[in-house]
Backbone bond lengths (Angstrom), bond angles and torsions (degrees), N, CA, C in turn:
res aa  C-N    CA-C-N  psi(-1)  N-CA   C-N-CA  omega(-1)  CA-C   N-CA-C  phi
1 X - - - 1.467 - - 1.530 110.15 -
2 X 1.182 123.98 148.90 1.747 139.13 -169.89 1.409 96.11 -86.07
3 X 1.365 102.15 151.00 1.284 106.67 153.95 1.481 117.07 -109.31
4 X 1.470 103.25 -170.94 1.587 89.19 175.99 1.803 121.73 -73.54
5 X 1.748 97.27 -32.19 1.729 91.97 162.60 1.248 142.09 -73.83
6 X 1.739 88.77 -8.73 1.770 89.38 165.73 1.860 116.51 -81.25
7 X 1.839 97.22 -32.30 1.355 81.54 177.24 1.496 123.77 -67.61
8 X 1.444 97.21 -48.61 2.152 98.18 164.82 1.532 124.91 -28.96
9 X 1.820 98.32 -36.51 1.761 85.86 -174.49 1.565 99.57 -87.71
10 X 1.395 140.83 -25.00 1.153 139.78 -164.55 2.049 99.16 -77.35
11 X 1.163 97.10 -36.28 1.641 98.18 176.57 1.308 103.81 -68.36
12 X 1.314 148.56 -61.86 1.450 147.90 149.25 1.491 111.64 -9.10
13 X 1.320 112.95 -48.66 1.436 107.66 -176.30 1.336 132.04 -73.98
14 X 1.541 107.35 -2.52 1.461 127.48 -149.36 1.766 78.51 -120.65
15 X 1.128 115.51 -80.69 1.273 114.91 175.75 1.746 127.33 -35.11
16 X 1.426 113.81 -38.70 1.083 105.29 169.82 1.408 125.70 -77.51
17 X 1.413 103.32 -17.85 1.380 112.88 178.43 1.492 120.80 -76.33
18 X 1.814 114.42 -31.74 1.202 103.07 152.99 1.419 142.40 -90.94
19 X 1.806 107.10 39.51 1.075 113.77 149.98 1.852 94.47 99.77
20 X 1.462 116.21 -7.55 1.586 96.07 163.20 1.225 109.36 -78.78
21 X 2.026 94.96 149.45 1.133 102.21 174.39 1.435 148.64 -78.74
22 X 2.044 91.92 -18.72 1.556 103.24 -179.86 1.461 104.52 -112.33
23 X 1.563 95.47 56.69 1.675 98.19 -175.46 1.879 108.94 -55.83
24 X 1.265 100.58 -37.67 1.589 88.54 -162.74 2.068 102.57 -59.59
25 X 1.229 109.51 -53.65 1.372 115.77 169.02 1.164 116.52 -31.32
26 X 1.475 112.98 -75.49 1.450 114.16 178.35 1.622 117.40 -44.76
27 X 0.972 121.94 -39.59 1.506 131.31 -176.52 1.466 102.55 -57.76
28 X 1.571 119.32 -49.34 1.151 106.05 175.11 1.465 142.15 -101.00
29 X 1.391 93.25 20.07 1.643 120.47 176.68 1.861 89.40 -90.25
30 X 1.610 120.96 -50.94 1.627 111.28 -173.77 1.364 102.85 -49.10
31 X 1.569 100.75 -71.49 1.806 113.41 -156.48 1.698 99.31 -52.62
32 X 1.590 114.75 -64.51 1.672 95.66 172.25 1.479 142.30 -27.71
33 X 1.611 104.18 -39.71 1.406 106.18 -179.48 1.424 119.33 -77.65
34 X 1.250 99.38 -59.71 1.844 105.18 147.53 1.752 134.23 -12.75
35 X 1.008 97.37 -57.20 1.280 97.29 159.11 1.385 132.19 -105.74
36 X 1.726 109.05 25.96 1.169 114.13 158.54 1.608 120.76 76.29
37 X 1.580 111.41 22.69 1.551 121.47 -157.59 1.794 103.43 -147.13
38 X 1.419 125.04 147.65 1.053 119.17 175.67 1.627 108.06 -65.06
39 X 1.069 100.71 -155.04 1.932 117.67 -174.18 1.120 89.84 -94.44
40 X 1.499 121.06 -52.49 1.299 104.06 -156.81 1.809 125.60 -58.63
41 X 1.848 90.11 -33.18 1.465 106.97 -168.48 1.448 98.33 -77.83
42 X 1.712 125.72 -36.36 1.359 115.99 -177.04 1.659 117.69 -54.48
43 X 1.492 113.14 -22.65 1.727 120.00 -164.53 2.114 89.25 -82.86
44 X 1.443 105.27 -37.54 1.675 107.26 -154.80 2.291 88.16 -66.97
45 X 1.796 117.00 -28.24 1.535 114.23 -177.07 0.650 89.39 -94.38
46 X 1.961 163.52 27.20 1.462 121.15 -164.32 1.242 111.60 -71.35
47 X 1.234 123.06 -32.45 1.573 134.56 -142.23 1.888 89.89 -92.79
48 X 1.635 126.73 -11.80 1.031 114.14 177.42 1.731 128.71 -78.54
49 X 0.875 144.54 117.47 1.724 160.06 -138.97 1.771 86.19 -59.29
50 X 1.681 112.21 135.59 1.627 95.16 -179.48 2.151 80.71 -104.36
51 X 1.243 90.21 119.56 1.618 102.21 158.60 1.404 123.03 -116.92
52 X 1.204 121.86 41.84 1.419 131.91 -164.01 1.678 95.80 -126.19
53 X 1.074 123.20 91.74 1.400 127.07 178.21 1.653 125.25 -60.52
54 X 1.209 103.97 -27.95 1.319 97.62 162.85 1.376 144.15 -67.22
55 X 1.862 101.33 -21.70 1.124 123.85 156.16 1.452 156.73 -53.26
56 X 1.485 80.33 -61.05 1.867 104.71 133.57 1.013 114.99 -22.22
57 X 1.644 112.52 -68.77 1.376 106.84 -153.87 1.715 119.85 -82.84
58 X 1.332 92.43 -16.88 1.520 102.89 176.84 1.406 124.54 -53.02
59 X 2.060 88.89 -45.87 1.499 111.37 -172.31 1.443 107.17 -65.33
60 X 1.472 124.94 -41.11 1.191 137.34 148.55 0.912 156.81 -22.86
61 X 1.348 107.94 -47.87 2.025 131.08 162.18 1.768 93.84 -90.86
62 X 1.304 130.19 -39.45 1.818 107.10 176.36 1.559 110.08 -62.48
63 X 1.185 119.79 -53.22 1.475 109.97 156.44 0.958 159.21 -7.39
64 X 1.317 94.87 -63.10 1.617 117.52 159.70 1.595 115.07 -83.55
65 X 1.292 124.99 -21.23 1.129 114.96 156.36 1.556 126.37 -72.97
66 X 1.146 121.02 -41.44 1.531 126.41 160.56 1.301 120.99 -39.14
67 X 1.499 113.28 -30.40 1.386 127.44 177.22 1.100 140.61 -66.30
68 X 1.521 86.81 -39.42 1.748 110.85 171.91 1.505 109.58 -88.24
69 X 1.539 118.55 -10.21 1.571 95.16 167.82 1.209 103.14 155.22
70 X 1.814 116.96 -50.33 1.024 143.67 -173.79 1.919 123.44 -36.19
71 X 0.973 124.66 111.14 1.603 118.15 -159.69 1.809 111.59 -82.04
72 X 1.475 89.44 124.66 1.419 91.08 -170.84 1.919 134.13 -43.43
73 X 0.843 117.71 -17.41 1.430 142.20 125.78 1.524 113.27 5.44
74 X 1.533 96.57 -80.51 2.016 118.25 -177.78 1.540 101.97 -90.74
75 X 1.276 132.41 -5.37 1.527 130.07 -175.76 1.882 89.50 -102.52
76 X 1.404 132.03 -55.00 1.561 110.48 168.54 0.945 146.60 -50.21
77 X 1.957 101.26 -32.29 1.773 121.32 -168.04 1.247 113.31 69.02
78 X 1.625 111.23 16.72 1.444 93.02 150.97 1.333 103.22 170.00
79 X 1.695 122.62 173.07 1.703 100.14 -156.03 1.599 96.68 -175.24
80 X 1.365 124.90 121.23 0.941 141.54 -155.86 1.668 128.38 -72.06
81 X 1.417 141.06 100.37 0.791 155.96 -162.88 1.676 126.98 -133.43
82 X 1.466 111.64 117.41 1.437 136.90 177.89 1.840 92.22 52.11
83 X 1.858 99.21 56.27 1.329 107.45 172.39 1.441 125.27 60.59
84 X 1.238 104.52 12.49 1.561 126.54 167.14 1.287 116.44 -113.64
85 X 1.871 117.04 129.64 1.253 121.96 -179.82 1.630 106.12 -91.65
86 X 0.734 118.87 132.99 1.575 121.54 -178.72 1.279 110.72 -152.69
87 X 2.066 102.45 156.14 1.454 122.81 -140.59 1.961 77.57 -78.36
88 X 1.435 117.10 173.29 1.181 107.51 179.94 1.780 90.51 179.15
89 X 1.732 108.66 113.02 1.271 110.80 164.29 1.081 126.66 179.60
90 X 1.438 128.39 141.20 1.561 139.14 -138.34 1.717 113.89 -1.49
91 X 1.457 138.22 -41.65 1.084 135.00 166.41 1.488 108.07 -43.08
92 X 1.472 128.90 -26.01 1.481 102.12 -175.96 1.687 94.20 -139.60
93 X 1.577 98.90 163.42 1.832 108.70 169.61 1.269 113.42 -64.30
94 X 1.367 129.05 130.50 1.458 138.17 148.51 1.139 110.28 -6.38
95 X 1.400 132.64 147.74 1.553 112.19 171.50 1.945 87.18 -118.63
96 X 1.360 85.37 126.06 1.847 108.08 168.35 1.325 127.85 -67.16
97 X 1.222 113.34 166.80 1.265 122.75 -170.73 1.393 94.12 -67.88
98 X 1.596 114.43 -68.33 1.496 130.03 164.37 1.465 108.64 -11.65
99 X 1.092 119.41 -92.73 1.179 131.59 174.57 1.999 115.58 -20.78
100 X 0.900 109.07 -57.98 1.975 109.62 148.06 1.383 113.26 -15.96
101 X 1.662 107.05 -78.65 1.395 100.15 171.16 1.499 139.57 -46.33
102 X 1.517 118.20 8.56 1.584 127.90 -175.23 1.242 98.66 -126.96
103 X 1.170 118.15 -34.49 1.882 116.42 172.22 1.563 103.50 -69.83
104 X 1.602 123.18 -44.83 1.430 98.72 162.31 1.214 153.52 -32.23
105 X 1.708 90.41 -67.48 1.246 124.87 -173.33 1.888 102.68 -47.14
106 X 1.734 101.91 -60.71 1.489 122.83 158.01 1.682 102.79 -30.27
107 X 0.853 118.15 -72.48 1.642 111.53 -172.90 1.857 106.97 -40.87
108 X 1.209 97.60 -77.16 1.387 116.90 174.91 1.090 117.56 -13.61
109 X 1.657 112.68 -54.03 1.395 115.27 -177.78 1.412 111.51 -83.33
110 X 1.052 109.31 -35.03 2.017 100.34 -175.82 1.592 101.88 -71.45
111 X 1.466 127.42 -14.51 1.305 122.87 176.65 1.868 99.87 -72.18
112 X 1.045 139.22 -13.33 1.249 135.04 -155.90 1.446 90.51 -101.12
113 X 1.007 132.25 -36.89 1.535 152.20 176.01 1.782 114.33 -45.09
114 X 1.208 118.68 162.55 1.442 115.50 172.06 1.189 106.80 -84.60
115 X 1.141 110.21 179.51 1.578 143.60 -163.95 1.883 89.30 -59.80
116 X 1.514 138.23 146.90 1.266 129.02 143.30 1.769 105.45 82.24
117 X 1.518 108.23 35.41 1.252 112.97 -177.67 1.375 108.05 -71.48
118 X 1.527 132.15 178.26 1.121 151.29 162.88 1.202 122.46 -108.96
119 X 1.094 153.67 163.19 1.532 156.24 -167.08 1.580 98.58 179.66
120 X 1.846 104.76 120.78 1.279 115.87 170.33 1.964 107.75 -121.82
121 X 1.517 90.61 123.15 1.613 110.35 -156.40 1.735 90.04 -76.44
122 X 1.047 156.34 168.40 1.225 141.28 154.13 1.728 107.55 -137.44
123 X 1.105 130.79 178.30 1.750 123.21 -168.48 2.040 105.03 20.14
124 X 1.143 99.39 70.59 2.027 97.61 -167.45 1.101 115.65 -83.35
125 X 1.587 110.11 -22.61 1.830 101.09 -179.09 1.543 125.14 61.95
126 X 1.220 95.15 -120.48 1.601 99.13 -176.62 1.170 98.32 -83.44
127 X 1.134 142.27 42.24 1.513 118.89 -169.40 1.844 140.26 46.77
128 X 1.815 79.09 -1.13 1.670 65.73 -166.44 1.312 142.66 -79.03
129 X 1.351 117.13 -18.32 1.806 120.65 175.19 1.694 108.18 -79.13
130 X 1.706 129.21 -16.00 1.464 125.93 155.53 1.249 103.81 -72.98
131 X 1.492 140.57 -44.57 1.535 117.97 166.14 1.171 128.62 -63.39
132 X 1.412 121.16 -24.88 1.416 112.95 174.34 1.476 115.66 -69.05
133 X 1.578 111.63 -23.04 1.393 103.53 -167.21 1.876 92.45 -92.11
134 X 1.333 124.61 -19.13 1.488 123.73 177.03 1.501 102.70 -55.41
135 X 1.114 109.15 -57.84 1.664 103.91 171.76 1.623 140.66 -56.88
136 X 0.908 99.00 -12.76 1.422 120.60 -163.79 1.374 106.42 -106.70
137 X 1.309 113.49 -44.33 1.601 115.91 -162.84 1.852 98.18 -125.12
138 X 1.454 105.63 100.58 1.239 106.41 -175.81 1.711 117.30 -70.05
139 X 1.325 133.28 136.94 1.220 132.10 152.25 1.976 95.52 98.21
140 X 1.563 110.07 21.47 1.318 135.22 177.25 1.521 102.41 -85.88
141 X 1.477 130.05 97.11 1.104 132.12 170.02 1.757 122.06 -74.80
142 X 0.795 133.49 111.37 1.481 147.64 -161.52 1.721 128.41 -106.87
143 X 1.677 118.73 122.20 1.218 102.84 -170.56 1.732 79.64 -125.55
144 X 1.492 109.87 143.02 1.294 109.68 164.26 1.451 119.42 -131.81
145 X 1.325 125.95 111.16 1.437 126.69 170.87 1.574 121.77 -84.86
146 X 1.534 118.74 163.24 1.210 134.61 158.55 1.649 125.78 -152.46
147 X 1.026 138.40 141.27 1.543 121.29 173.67 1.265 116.02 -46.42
148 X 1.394 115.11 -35.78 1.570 116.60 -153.88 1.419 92.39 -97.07
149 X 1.610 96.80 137.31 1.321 127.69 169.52 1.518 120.90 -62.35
150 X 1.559 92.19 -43.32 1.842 95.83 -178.38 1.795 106.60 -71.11
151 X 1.126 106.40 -53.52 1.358 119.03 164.02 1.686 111.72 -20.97
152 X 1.185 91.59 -91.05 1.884 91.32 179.29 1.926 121.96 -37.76
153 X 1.409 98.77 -33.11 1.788 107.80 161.27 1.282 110.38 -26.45
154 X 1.973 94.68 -76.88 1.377 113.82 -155.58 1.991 97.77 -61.28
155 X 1.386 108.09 -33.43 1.894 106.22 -171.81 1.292 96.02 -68.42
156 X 1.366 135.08 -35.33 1.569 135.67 -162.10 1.962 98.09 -84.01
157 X 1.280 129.92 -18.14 0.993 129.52 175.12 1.478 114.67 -94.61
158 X 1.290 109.44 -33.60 1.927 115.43 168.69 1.300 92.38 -69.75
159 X 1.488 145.45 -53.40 1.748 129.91 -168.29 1.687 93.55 -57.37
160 X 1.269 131.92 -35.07 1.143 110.79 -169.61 1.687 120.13 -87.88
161 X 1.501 99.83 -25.14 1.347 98.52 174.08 1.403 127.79 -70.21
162 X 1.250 121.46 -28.23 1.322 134.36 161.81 1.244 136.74 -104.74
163 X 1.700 101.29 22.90 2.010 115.85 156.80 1.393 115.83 57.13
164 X 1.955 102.75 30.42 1.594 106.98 -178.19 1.390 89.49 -120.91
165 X 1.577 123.88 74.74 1.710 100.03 -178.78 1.672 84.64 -132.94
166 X 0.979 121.33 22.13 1.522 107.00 -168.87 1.450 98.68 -99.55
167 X 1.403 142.39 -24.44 0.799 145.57 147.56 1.596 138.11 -71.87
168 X 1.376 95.07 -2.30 1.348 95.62 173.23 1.388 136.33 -151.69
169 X 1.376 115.32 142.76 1.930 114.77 -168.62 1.387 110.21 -101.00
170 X 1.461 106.32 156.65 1.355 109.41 -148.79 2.071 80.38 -131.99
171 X 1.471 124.29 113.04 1.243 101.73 169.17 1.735 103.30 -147.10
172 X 1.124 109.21 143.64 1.680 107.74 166.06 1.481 136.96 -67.64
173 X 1.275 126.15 135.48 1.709 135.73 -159.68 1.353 95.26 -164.35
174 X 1.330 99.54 142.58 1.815 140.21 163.28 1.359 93.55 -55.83
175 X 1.569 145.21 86.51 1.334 152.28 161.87 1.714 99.93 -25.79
176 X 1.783 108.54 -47.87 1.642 117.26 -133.32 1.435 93.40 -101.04
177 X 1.499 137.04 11.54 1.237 158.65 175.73 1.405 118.58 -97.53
178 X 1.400 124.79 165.51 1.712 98.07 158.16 1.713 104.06 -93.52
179 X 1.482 101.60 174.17 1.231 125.32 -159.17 1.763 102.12 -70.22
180 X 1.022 93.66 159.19 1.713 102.05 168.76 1.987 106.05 -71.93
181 X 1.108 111.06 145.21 1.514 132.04 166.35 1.764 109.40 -36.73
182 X 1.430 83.13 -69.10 1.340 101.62 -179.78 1.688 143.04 -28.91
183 X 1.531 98.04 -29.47 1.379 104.79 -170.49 1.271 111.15 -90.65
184 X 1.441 139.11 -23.32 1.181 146.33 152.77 1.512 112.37 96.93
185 X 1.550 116.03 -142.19 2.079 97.34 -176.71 1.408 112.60 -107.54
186 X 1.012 112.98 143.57 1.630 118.23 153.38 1.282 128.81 -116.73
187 X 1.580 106.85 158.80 1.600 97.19 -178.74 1.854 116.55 -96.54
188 X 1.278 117.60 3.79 1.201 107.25 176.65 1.909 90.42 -139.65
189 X 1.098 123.52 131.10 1.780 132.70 131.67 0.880 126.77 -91.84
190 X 1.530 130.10 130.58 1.926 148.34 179.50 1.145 102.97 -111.54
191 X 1.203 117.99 160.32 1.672 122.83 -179.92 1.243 102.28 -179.79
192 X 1.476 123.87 82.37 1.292 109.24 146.02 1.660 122.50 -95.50
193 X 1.535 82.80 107.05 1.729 98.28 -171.39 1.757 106.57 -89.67
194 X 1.654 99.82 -169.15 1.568 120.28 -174.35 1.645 85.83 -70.32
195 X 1.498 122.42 135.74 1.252 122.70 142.86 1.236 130.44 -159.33
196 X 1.686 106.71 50.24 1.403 121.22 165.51 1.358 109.76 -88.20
197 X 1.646 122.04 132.84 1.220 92.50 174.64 1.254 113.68 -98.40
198 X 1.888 108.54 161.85 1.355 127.02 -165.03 1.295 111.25 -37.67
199 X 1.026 134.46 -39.11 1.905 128.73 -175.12 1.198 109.36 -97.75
200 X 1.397 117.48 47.17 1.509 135.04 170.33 1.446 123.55 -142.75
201 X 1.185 96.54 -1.50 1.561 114.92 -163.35 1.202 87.74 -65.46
202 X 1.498 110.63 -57.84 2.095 109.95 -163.56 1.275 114.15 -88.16
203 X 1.617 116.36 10.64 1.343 92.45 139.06 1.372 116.98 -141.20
204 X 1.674 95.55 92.06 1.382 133.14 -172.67 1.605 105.89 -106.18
205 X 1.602 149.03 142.04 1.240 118.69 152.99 1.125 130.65 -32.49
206 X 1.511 143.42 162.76 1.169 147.18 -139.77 1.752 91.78 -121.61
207 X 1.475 107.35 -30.45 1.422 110.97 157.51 2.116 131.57 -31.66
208 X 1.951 79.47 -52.88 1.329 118.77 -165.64 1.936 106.13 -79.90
209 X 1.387 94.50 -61.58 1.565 103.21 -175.80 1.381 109.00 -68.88
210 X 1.430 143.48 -59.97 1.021 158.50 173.78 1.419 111.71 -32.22
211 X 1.363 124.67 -68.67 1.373 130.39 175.11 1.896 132.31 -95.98
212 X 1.229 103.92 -4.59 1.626 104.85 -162.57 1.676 89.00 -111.77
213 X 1.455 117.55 139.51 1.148 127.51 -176.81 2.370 124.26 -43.80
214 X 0.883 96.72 101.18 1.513 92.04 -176.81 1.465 122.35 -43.13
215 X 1.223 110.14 -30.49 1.587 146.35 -177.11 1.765 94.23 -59.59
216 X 1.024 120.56 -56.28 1.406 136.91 -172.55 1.725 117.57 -92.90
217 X 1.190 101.50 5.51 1.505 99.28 171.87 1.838 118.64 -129.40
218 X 1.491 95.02 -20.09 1.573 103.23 178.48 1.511 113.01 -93.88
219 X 1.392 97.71 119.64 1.710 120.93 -170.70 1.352 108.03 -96.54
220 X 1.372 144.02 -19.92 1.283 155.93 173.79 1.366 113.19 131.50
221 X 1.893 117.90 -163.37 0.919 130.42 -179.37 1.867 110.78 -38.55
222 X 1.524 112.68 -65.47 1.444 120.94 147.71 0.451 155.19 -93.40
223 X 1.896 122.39 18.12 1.638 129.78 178.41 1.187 109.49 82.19
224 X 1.036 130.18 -13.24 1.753 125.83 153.83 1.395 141.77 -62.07
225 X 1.422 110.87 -31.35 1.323 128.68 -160.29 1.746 103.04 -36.78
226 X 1.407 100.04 -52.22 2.050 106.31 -176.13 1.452 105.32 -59.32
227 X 1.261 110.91 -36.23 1.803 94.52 -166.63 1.602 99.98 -82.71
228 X 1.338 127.86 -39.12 1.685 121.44 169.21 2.010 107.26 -42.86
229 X 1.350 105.02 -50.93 1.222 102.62 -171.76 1.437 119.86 -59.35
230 X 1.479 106.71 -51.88 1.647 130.62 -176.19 1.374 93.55 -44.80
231 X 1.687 111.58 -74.84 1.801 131.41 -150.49 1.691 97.87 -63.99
232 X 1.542 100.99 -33.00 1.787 93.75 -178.06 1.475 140.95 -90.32
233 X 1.744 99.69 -13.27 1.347 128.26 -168.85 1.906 110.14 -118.66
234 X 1.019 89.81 -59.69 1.929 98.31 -173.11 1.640 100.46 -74.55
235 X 1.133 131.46 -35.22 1.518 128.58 -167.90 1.455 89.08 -68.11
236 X 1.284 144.81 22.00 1.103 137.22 156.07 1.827 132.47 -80.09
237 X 1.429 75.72 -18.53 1.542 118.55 177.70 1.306 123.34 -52.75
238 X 1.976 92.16 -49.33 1.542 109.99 -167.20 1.605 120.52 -61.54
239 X 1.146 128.94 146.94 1.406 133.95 165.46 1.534 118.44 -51.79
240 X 1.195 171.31 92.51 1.233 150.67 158.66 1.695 118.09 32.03
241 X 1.410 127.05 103.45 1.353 105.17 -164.34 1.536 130.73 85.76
242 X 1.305 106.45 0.50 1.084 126.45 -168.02 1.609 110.25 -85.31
243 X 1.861 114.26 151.46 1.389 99.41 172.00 1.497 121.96 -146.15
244 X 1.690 100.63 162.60 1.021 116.00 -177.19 1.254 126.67 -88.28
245 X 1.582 131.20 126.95 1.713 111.39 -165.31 1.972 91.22 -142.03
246 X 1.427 89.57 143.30 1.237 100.95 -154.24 2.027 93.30 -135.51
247 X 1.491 85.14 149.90 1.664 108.29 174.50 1.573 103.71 -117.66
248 X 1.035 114.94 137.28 2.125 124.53 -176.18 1.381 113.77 -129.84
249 X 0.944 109.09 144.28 1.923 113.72 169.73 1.873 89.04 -82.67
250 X 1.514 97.22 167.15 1.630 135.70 -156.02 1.729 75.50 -67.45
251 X 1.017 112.54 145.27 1.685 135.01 176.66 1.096 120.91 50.12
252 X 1.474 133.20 16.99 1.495 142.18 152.98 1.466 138.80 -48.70
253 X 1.954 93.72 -48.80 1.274 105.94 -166.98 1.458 132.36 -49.11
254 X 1.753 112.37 -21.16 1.613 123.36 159.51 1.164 114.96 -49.23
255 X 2.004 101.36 -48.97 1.535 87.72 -165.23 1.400 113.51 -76.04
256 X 1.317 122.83 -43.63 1.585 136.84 -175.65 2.044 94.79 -47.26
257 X 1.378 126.11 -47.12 1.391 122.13 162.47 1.259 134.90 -14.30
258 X 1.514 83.72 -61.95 1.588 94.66 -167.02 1.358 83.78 -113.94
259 X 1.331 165.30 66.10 1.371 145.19 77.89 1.206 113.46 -63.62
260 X 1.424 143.68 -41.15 1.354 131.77 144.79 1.237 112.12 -21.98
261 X 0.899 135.93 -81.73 1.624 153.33 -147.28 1.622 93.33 -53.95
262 X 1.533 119.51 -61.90 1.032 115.92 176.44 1.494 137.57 -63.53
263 X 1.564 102.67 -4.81 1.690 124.03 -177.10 1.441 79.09 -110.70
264 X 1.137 146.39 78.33 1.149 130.38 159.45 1.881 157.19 55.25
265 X 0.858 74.36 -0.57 1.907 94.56 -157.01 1.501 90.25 -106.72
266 X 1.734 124.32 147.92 0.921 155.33 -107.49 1.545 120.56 165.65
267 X 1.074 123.95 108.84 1.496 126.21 -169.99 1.278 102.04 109.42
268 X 1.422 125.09 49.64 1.573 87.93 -164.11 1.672 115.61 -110.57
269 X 0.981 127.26 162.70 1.570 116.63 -149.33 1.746 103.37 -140.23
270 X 0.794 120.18 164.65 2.190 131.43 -172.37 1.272 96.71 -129.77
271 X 0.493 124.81 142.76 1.984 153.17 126.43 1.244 127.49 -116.92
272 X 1.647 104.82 141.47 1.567 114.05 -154.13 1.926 97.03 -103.52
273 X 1.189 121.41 162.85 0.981 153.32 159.89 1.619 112.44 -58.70
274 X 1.239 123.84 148.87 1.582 126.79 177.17 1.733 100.26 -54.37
275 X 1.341 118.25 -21.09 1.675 116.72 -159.25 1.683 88.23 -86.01
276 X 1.450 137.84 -43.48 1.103 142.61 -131.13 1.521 123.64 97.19
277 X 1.186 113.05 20.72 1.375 118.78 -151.43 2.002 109.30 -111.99
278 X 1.041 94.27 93.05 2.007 89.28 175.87 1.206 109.05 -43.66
279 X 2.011 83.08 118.73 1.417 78.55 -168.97 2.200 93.26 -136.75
280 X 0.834 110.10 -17.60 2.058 116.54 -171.84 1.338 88.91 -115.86
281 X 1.461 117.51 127.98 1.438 108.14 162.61 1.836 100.02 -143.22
282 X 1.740 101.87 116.79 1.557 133.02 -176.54 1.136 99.31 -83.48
283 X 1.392 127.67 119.39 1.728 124.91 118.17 1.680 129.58 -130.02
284 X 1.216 104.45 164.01 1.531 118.84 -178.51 1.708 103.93 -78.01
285 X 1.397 107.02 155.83 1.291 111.91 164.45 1.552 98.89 -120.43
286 X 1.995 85.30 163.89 1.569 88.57 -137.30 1.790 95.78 -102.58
């Protein structure tokens, strides 16, 4: 009979063999979840016999999904970001390391802000850079939109999984429109929107194209379409002083610049990516 460290190392072996690289990790991100236990606690039982068949089988079918392509991400249901675990699957994009750097930055700025700020999340997905800043920035009132219906699910199920929903509404809007009346001003907007453009999509990893929502990655003819819309329509939104904070694909950040510039906004600032790569680009409107 197996134990659980024999099955961990035999999943490692399978995984490394098809060529992932952080097989040992991944191996123990499956078998851990599987049995319903962190890493740490799975290493303190390994040596205990797994006779729980359902387990097995769990560890078994993620496996085989990992195998075929599927990014471990949508094989857990959920995946940890700016110290938040959250639900996470095919309805929304992975949330990146990258992506950190704009929920910061986002923090940063509503901390500069008075007491009882607002923050409007826009393309939100999983919710995650309005939860990171719910946590972070107390008494931060929060509205987060997306087109997608399934989408807002998975954000209306992260406000609940992590006991930050009291402050915040979760509702659907036409991003590429102007905004409804209704929602009134804020002092910070985020948006990491779609901005691959469409004749790039397919040749996207197969990781990427295959499983992560298309809806959420196609930006238009050139991957701009959201930031023309956002910088030209919603910055209407902003408070006096107010700002705009933005996420870009690899060689954007000129253009996303100077569409700011031309929507008004002023101050405007880059931050790079762990690669070196412009990747958040902040400004104030003036």
């Amino acid at each position: 009979m197996e134990t659980y460290n024999d099955i961990y190392l035999r999943v490692r072996k399978r995984l490394k063999s098809a060529g992932i690289e952080a097989s040992e990790l991944e191996a123990r991100f499956i078998v851990s979840h599987s049995m319903g236990k962190s890493r740490e606690e799975m290493l303190a039982i390994g040596n205990i016999f797994a006779t729980d068949p359902k387990i097995k089988q769990t560890i078994e079918d993620g496996l085989e999904r990992r195998l075929k392509g599927e990014p471990l991400a949508y094989v857990l249901g959920e995946w940890e970001f700016y110290s938040l675990t959250l639900i996470i699957n095919s309805s929304v994009l992975i949330p990146r390391v990258d992506t950190e750097i704009l929920a910061r930055e986002t923090i940063n700025l509503l901390k500069r802000k008075v007491w009882q700020t607002r923050l409007l999340d826009l393309c939100c997905g999983s919710g995650c850079i309005g939860l990171a800043a719910a946590a972070n920035v107390p008494g931060c009132r929060i509205v987060m939109i997306d087109a997608s219906q399934d989408a807002l699910a998975v954000c209306r199920q992260n406000m609940i999984k992590t006991n930050l929903s009291r402050h915040i509404t979760a509702m659907d809007a036409d991003i590429l429109i102007k905004p409804p009346a209704i929602l009134g001003e804020f002092d910070v907007i985020v948006s990491n929107p779609p901005y691959i453009p469409t004749g790039d999509i397919n040749t996207l990893d197969s990781s990427v194209k295959d499983y992560e929502p298309i809806m959420a990655l196609d930006g238009g003819e050139d991957g701009l379409d959201y930031f023309h819309a956002i910088a030209g329509n919603w910055n209407k939104l902003l408070k006096r002083g107010g700002h705009l904070a933005f996420e870009c694909g690899e060689g954007q950040a000129a253009a996303v610049r100077y569409i700011m510039k031309q929507n008004g906004f002023g101050d405007i600032k880059t931050y790079k990516d762990t690669l070196g790569i412009e990747r958040v680009i902040t400004g104030m409107v003036k």
